[in-house]
C-alpha positions as CSV (number, residue, x, y, z in Angstrom):
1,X,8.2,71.8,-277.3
2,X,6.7,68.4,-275.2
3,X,4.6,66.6,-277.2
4,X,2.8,63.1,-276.8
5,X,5.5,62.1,-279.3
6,X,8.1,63.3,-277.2
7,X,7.1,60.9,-274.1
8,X,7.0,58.1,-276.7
9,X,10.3,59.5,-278.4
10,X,12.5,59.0,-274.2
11,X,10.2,56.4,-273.5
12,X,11.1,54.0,-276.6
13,X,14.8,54.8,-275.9
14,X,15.5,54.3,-272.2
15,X,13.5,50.8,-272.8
16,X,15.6,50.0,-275.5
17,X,18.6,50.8,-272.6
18,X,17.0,48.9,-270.2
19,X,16.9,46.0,-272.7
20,X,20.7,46.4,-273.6
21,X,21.6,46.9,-269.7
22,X,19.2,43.4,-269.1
23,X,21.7,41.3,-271.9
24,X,24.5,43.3,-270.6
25,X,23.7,41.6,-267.0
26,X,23.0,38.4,-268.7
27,X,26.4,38.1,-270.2
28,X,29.2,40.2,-268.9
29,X,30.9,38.3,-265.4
30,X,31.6,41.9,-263.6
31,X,28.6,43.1,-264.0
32,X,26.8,40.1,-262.5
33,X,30.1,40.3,-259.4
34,X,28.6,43.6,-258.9
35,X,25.2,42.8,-259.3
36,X,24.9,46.3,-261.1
37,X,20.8,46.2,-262.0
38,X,19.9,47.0,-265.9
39,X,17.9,49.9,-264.5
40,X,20.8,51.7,-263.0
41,X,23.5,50.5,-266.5
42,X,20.4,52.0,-268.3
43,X,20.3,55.4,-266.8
44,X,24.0,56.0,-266.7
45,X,24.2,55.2,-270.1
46,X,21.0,57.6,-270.9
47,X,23.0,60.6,-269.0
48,X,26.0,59.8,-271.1
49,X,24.8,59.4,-274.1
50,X,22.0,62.2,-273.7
51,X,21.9,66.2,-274.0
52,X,23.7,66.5,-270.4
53,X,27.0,65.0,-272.3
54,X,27.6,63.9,-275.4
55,X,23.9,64.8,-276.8
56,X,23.8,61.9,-279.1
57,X,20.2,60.3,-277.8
58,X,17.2,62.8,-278.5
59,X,15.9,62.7,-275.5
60,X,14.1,65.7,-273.8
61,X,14.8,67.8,-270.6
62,X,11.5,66.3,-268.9
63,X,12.8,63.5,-267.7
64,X,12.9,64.8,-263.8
65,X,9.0,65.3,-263.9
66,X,8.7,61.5,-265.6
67,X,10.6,60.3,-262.2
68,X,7.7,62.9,-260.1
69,X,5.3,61.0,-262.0
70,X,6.8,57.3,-261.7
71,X,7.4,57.6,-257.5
72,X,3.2,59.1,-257.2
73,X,2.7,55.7,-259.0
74,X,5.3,53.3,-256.9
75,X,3.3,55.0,-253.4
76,X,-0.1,54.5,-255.1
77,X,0.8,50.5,-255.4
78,X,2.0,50.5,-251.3
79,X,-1.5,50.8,-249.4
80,X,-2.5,47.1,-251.9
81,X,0.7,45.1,-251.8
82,X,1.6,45.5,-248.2
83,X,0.1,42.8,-245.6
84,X,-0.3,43.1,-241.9
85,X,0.5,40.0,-239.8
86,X,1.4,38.9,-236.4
87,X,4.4,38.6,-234.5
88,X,5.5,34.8,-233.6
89,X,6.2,35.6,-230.3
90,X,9.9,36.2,-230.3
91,X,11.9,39.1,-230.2
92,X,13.8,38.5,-233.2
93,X,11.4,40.9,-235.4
94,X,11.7,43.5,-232.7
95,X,14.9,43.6,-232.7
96,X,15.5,44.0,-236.4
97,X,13.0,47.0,-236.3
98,X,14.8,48.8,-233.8
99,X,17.8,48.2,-235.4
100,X,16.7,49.2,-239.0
101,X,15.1,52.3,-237.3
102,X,17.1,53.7,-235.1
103,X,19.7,53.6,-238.4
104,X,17.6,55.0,-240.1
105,X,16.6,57.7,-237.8
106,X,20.0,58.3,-237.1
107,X,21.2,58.7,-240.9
108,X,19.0,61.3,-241.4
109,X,19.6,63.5,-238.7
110,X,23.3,62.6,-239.7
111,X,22.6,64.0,-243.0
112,X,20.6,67.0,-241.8
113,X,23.1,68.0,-239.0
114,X,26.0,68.0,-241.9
115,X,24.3,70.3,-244.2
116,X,22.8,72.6,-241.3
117,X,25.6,73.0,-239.2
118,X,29.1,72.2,-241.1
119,X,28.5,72.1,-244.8
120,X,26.8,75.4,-245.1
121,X,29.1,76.9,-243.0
122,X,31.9,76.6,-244.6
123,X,30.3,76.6,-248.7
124,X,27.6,78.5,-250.1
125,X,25.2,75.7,-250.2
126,X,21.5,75.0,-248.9
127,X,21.2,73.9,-245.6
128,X,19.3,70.9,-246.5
129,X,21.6,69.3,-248.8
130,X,22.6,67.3,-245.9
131,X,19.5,65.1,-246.5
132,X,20.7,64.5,-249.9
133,X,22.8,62.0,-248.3
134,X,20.1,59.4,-246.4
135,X,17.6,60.0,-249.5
136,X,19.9,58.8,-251.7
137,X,21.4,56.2,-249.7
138,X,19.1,54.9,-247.0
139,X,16.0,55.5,-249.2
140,X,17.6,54.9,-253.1
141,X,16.5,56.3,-256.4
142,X,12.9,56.0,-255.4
143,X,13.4,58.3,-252.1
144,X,15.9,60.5,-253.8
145,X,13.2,61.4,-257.0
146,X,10.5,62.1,-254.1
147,X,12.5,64.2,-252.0
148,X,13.5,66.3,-255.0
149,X,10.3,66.6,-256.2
150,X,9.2,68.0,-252.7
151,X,12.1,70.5,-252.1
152,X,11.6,71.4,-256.1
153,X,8.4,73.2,-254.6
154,X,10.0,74.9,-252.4
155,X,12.2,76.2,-254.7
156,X,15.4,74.0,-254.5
157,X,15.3,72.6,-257.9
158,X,18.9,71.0,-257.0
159,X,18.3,68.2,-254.6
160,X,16.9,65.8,-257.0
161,X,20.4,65.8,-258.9
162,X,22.2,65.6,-255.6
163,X,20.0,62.9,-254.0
164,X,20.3,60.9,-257.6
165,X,23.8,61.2,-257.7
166,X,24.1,60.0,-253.8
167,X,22.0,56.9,-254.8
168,X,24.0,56.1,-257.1
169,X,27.1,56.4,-255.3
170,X,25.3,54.3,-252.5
171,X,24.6,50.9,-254.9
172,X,28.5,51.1,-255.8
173,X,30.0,51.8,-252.7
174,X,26.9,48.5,-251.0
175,X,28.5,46.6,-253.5
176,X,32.3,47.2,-253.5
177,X,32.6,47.8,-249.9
178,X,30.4,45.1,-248.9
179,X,32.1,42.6,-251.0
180,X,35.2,43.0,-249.0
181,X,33.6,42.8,-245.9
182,X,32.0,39.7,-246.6
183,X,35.8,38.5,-247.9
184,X,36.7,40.0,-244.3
185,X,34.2,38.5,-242.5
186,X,35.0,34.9,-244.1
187,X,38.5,35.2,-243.5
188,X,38.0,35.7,-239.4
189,X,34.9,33.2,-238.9
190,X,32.3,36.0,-238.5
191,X,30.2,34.4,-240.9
192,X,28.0,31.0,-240.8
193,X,27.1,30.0,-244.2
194,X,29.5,31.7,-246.4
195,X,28.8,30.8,-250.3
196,X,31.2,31.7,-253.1
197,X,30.1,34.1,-256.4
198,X,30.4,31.1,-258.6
199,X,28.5,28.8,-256.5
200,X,25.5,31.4,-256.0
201,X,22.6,30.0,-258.6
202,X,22.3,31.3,-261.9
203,X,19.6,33.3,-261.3
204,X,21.1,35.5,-258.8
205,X,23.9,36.0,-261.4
206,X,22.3,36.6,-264.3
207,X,19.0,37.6,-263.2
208,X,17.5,35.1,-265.6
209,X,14.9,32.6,-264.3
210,X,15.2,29.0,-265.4
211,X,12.0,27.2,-266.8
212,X,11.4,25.4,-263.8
213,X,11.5,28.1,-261.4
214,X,9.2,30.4,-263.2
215,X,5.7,31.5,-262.2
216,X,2.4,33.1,-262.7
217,X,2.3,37.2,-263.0
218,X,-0.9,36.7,-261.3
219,X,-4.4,35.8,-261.5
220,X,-6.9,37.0,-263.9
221,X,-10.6,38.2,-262.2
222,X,-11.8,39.2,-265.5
223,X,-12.8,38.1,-268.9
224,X,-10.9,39.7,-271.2
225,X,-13.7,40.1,-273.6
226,X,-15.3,42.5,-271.1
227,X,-12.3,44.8,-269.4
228,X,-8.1,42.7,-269.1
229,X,-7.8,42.3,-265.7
230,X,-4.0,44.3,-266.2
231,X,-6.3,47.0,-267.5
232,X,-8.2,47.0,-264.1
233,X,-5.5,47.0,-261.9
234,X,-3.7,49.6,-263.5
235,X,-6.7,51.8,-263.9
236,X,-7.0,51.9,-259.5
237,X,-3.4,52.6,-259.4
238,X,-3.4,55.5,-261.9
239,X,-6.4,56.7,-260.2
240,X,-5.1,56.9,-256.4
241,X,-2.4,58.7,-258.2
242,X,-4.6,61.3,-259.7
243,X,-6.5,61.4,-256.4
244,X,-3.5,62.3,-255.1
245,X,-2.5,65.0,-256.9
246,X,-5.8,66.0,-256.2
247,X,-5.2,65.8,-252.7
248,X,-2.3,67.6,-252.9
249,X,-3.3,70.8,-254.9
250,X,-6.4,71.1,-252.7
251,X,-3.9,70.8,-249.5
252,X,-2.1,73.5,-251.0
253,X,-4.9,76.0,-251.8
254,X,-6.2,75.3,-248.2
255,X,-3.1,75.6,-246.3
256,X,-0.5,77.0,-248.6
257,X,2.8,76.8,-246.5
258,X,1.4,72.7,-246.2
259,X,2.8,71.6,-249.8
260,X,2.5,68.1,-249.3
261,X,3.9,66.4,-251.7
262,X,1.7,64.2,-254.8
263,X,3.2,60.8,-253.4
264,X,2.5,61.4,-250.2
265,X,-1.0,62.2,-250.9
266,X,-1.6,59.0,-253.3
267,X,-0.3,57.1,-250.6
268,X,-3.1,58.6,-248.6
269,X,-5.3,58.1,-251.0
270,X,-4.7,54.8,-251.4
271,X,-5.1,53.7,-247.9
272,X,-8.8,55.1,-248.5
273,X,-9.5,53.8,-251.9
274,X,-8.8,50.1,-250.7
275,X,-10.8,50.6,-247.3
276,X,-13.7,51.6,-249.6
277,X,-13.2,48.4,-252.0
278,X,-12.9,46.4,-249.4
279,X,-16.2,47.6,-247.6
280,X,-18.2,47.3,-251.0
281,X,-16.7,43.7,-251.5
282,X,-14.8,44.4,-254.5
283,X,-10.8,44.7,-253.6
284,X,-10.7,40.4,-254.2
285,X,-10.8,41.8,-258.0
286,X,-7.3,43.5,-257.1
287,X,-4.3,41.2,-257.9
288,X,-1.3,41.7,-255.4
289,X,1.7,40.3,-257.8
290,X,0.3,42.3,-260.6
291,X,0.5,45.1,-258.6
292,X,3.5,44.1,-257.2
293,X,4.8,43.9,-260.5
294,X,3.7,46.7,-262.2
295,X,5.5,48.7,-258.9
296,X,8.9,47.0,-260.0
297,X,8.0,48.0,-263.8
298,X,7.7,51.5,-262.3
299,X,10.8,52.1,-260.5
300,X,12.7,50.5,-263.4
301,X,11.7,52.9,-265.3
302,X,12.2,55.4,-261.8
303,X,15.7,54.8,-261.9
304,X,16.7,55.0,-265.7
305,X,14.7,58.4,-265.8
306,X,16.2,59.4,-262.6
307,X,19.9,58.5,-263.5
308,X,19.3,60.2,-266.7
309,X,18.1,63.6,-265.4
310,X,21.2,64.3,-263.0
311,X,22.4,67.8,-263.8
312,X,26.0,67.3,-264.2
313,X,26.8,70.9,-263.8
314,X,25.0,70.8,-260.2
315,X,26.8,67.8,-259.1
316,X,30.3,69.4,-259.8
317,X,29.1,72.8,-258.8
318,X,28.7,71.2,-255.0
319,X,31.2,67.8,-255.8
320,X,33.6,68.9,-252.7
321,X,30.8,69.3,-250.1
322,X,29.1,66.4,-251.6
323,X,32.2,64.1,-251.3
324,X,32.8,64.8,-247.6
325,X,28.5,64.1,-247.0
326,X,28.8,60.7,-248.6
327,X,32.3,60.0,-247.4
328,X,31.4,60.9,-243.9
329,X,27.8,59.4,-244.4
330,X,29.4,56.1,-245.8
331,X,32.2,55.5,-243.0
332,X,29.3,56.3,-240.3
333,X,26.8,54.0,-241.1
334,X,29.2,51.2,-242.2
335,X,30.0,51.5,-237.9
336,X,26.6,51.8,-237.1
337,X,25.5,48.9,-239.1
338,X,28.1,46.5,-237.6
339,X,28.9,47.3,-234.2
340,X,25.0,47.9,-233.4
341,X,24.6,44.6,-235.8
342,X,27.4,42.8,-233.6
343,X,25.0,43.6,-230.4
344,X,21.4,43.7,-230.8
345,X,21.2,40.1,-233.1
346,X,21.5,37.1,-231.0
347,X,22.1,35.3,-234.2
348,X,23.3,35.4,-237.1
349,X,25.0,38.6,-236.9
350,X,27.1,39.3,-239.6
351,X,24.5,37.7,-242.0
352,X,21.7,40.1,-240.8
353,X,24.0,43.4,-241.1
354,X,25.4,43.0,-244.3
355,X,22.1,42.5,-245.1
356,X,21.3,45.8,-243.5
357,X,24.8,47.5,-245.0
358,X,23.6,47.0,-248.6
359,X,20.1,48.4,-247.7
360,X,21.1,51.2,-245.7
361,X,23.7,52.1,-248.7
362,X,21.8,51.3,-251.8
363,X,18.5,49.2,-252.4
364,X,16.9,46.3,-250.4
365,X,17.5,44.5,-253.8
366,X,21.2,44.9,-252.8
367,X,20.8,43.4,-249.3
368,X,19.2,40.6,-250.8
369,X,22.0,40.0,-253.3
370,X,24.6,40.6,-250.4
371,X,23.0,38.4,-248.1
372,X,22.0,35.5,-250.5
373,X,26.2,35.1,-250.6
374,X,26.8,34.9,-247.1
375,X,23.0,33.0,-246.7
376,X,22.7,31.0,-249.6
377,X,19.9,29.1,-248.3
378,X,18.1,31.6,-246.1
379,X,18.7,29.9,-243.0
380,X,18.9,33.0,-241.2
381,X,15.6,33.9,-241.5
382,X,16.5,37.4,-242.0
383,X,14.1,38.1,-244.9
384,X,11.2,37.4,-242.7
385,X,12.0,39.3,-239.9
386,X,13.1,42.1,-242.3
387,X,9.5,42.2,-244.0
388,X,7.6,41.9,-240.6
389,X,9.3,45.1,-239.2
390,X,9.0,47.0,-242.8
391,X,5.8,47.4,-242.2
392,X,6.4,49.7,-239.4
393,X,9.4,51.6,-240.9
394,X,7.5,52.4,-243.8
395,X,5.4,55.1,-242.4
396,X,8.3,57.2,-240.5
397,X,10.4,56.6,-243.9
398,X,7.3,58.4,-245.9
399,X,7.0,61.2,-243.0
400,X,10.6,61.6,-243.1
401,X,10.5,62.3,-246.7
402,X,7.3,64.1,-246.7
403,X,8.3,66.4,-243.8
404,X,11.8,67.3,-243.8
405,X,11.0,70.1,-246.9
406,X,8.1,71.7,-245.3
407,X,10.9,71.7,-241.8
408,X,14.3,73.0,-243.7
409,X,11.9,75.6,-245.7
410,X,10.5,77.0,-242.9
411,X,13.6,77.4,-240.7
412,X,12.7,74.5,-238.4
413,X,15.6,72.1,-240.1
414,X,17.2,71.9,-236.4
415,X,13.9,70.4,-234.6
416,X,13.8,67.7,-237.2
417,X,17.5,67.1,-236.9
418,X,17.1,66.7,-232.8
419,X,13.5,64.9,-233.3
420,X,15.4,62.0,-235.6
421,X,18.6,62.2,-233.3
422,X,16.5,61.8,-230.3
423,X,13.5,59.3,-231.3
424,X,16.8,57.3,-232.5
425,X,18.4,57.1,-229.6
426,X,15.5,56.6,-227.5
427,X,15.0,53.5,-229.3
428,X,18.3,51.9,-228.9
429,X,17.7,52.9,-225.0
430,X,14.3,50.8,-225.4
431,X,16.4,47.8,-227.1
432,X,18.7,48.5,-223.7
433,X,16.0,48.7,-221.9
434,X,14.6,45.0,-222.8
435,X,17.9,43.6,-223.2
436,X,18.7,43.3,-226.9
437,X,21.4,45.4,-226.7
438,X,24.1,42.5,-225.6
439,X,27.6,41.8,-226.5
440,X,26.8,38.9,-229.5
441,X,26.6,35.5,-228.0
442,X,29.0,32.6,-229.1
């Protein structure tokens, strides 16, 4: 029976995890070579040590609706923390967005073509397990606990274990394989500012700031006497969320084959809630890094819960289709992201698709830590071009994930397969087109 106490009761325990996995990252040297984040050593250790194995933590079966809840939160916090600015003039940002989309266009029609048209085939699976593969690896936990809540309405309650599982897989395999590569890469001159483990700062290691390098949460608008200025920004966050499942239910008794899902619709909701507050002169009240951080808080928490609810028995029921997906999904991208990589940057190549590798495979928190060893100083400006063109991906990443349910349930899964395979490769004929597609120059 769920109680109040019982969201304290998993809540108390996976942030005691997360607390073990933070010293854990602190002190132990392979975890910090593998840069495995607390979140993800606190989930694995939750599944473990929970009622899927060993059944020694008294934690509930709820924690699949706690990730539901957590990714509605993560989209609410999007529509405040994101900023639009201008190109500086070169094609340096246009170049990493096509690249980053036309990937990951490509990866999901990848992924859907799999499941539709070979994996089902030959194993008595869903035809959309194919997508379990980019959601978990293109898009991480966060994409992989959306997606499963969306297909979960639709009556596949097994994609979120399957799209867990494949994130997971995907931070190991950013990590081990792109490790060597960067070895491989150093050993044959591909790389420009190459920087060893031990000489990458503390920081990066440990994930502990030093004194000096720490800074301000963010600004305070209000007295606390009156109403905590955490208090207010967390209050607009949890209400876009509810707006959005409000959105989403009424969406549903309107048009019920449309079941968008509640992220989706608190993203929406969000866009609107800020252009009110911004046309009534109040949004200067809303604090970017404390929404900013209170996102991060959330997907901690996202991937612990996530991590924790994979359904063992699901994953082993489908482990020899799933092992060709992300074998096949894997070895595909890894020749995508460096032969395309090798082409379309004019500089700093191998810096910008390693980058890219440990995105594409498991978190933009893993391209950073990839890309701060071969670019210890940033010189390659890859961050900045990366966050420029984000800004664009972002809304075909949300369609792809809000869409491809409502497509695969209603027998349409091969138009979105051939609308990603095509609007991919129309965009590496537009980078043809305008000459970024060019053998790298030396």
């Amino acid at each position: 029976m769920f109680t109040p106490w019982t969201l304290l009761i998993d809540i108390g325990i996976v942030s005691l995890l997360l607390l073990l996995g933070k010293l854990l990252r602190s002190k132990v040297r392979i975890i910090q070579r593998f840069f495995i984040p607390p979140s993800l050593l606190a989930g694995l250790t939750a599944l473990i040590l929970g009622p899927e194995v060993l059944g020694w933590l008294p934690l509930s079966n709820n924690m699949g609706t706690y990730a539901g809840i957590l990714i509605a939160l993560v989209f609410s916090c999007i529509p405040f923390t994101s900023e639009r600015g201008r190109s500086d003039g070169t094609s340096r940002i246009g170049r990493m967005w096509a690249y980053s989309q036309a990937g990951m266009l490509l990866q999901w029609a990848l992924g859907g073509a799999l499941g539709l048209w070979v994996l089902s085939l030959v194993w008595p699976v869903n035809p959309a397990m194919g997508l379990s593969m980019p959601a978990g690896f293109c898009g991480g936990h966060g994409t992989a606990a959306a997606i499963g809540e969306s297909f979960a309405a639709y009556g596949v309650e097994e994609m979120q274990s399957l799209a867990m599982t494949s994130a997971t897989v995907g931070i190991v395999a950013s990590v081990v394989i792109g490790m060597w590569l960067i070895s491989w890469g150093a050993s044959r001159g591909k790389t420009s500012y190459i920087c060893r483990f031990e000489n990458l700062s503390p920081e990066l290691r440990t994930g502990i700031l030093p004194p000096d390098k720490r800074k301000s949460m963010g600004m305070a608008s209000f007295s606390a006497i009156s109403l905590d200025s955490m208090t207010f920004n967390f209050a607009v966050i949890a209400m876009v969320a509810l707006g959005g499942w409000g959105l989403a239910k009424l969406i549903a008794l309107a048009w019920p084959a449309l079941m968008l899902p509640v992220f989706s619709c608190a993203f929406i909701v969000g866009i609107l809630v800020k252009w009110v507050m911004s046309r009534v002169k109040v949004d200067e009240h809303i604090s970017k890094p404390i929404l900013g951080h209170l996102s991060g808080a959330f997907t901690d928490y996202l991937v612990a819960f996530g991590v924790a609810s994979i359904r063992l028995e699901v994953v082993g029921r489908y482990i020899v289709p799933l092992l060709i997906l992300l074998t096949v999904g894997l070895l595909l991208t890894l020749l995508y992201v460096f032969v395309i990589g090798a082409r379309i940057h004019k500089k700093d190549a191998f810096e910008k698709s390693i980058f890219t590798w440990g995105w594409f495979t498991g978190t933009m928190a893993m391209g950073i830590a990839l890309l701060r060893i071969t670019d210890p100083d940033s010189k390659s400006g890859c961050l900045d071009d990366y966050a420029f063109a984000y800004l664009y991906i972002a809304p075909v990443e949300i369609a792809l994930v809000s869409l491809s349910p409502l497509a695969f349930s209603s027998g349409l899964g091969w138009l979105f397969v051939l609308v990603c395979a095509v609007s991919g490769v129309a965009i590496l004929g537009l980078s043809a087109a305008r000459g970024w597609l060019k053998t790298k120059e030396k």
